[in-house]
C-alpha angles and dihedrals in degrees: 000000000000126000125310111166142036126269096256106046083045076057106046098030080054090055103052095041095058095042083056099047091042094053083048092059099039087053096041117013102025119121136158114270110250112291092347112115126233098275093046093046086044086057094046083054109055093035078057096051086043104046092042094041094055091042093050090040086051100047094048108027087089102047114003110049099151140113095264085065088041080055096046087039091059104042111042093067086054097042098040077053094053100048084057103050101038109025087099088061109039119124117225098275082063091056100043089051091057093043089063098042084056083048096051092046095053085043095057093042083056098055097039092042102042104047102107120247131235108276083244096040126126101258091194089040095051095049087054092053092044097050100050085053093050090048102052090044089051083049095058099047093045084047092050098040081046088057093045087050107046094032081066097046084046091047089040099056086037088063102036091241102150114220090240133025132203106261082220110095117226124257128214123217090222104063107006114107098180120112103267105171123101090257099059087041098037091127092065101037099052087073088078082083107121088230086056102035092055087063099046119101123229091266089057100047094053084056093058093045093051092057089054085044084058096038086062105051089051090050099046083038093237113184100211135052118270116217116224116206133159114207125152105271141210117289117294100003120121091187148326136205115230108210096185082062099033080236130147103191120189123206110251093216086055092051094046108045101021129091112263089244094058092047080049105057089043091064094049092052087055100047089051089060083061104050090040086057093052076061094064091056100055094058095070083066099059128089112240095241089057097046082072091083118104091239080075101045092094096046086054096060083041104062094040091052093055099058082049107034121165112221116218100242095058096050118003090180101050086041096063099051093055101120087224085065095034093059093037092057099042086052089046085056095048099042094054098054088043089055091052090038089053090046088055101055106035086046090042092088086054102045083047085062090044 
């Protein structure tokens, strides 16, 4: 594709272009680099978007001003961003489309590389040539492979679809008759040791989580099912429960470098927002009169909390005296003693043959 617009519209169409899809990652895509904290991820970034984007300009400004460069310029700072902050979490389609896209650059070295020269051809000339071509067609299928990649983890996080979900299916305390308490389950839940935890993969570890998950619902009596996921998450938070999903997600980051205790207590927060949700509900079912008890005095708060709920990024300090987060994370506390307590005593008899 040869030139199809001025230099200056190249210029100013470029500029728009990569300022929109910049402001689309930042508000959907965007995540803290591994172990860097939000101000240091915020300058890669931008020395990413500053060092590609003057390379791509460069190499394009002279003989491919179109909208196909425009495209490729766009996309790669945001692409090469993505591949660093969330390679340690992609799930095998990831990986296979990378692994294509690896497979479609060698191929077209291959073909450009290996064709043979005139007999009075410029040897040096020619591998110049070669190689510029080589290096604006690896451009465009890293650019293309880069969409596809950070378009899913957009849609994903648009949708509320974690990257990864717990292989153990919810229960509900309704209709499920299996033995969901930490006795009858104690084999499982005895991995949240620290000494075992620490050895457990990711996949393991979501298993463990999802039996607590369903420990839970039994205990609060929830009647649906509540969907466990794991995804990278937005800045700072550790995990969120999604009512209009019926979804707790826990940040991957969070489950793989935390202390168990702290992943723990995570997942209990969550699942209390979710109790304290199926609160709410009952109140529909309650005659005003009645809704003056004291029982009800929490739901209420509740319920008026949740149409003006303060994020924690607005206002941390508001956010955390909401009652909704105050009794979420004193439940979290609690729970978290009463687990390793429990541990304790339905493994005692073990540790004492031992």
């Amino acid at each position: 594709m040869k030139n199809t617009m001025s230099k200056m519209e190249y210029v100013l169409t470029q500029l728009w272009y990569s300022l929109l899809a910049i402001l689309w990652f930042r508000s959907t895509c965007f995540t803290l680099l591994y172990n860097l904290n939000k101000d240091k991820s915020i300058i890669v970034y931008w020395f990413i978007v500053i060092i590609t984007s003057a390379w791509g300009h460069k190499l394009t400004y002279k003989t491919k001003r179109n909208g196909f460069s425009i495209f490729v310029n766009a996309v790669l700072p945001n692409g090469f961003y993505a591949i660093l902050s969330y390679a340690n979490y992609f799930t095998p389609f990831y990986w296979v489309l990378i692994g294509i896209c690896v497979f479609l650059c060698v191929t077209l070295g291959v073909l450009i590389f290996s064709v043979k020269p005139n007999s009075n051809t410029d040897m040096l000339k020619l591998l110049k040539f070669r190689f510029k071509r080589f290096l604006h067609g690896t451009r465009n299928i890293v650019a293309i492979c880069l969409v596809v990649v950070i378009v899913s983890i957009g849609t994903n996080s648009f949708l509320g679809n974690p990257m990864y979900k717990t292989n153990i299916q919810s229960s509900t305390s309704v209709f499920d008759s299996k033995p969901w308490t930490v006795e009858k389950q104690i084999d499982v839940v005895e991995k949240l040791r620290p000494e075992i935890w620490g050895e457990l993969s990711r996949c393991e570890k979501q298993a463990v989580l999802g039996t607590v998950r369903n420990i839970e619902i039994k205990y609060l009596g929830i009647t649906h099912p509540v969907e466990l996921g794991f995804s990278v998450l937005e800045p700072n938070t550790l995990g969120e429960y999604r009512e209009n999903l019926h979804q707790v997600v826990i940040d991957l980051k969070h489950l793989d470098s935390s202390p168990v205790e702290d992943v723990l207590k995570s997942l209990l927060h969550e699942m209390y927002h979710a109790y304290q949700h199926e609160q709410i509900k009952v109140l529909e079912y309650v005659p005003k009169e009645y809704q003056q008890l004291l029982m009800f005095s929490n739901p209420i708060e509740y319920a008026e909390e949740v149409v003006n709920y303060t994020d924690g990024d607005d206002d941390y300090f508001s956010y955390r005296m909401q009652t909704l987060e105050m009794m979420a994370n004193n439940y979290a506390d609690s729970g978290c003693t009463q687990y390793f307590e429990l541990i304790d005593k339905y493994t005692q008899g073990e540790d004492d043959d031992v």
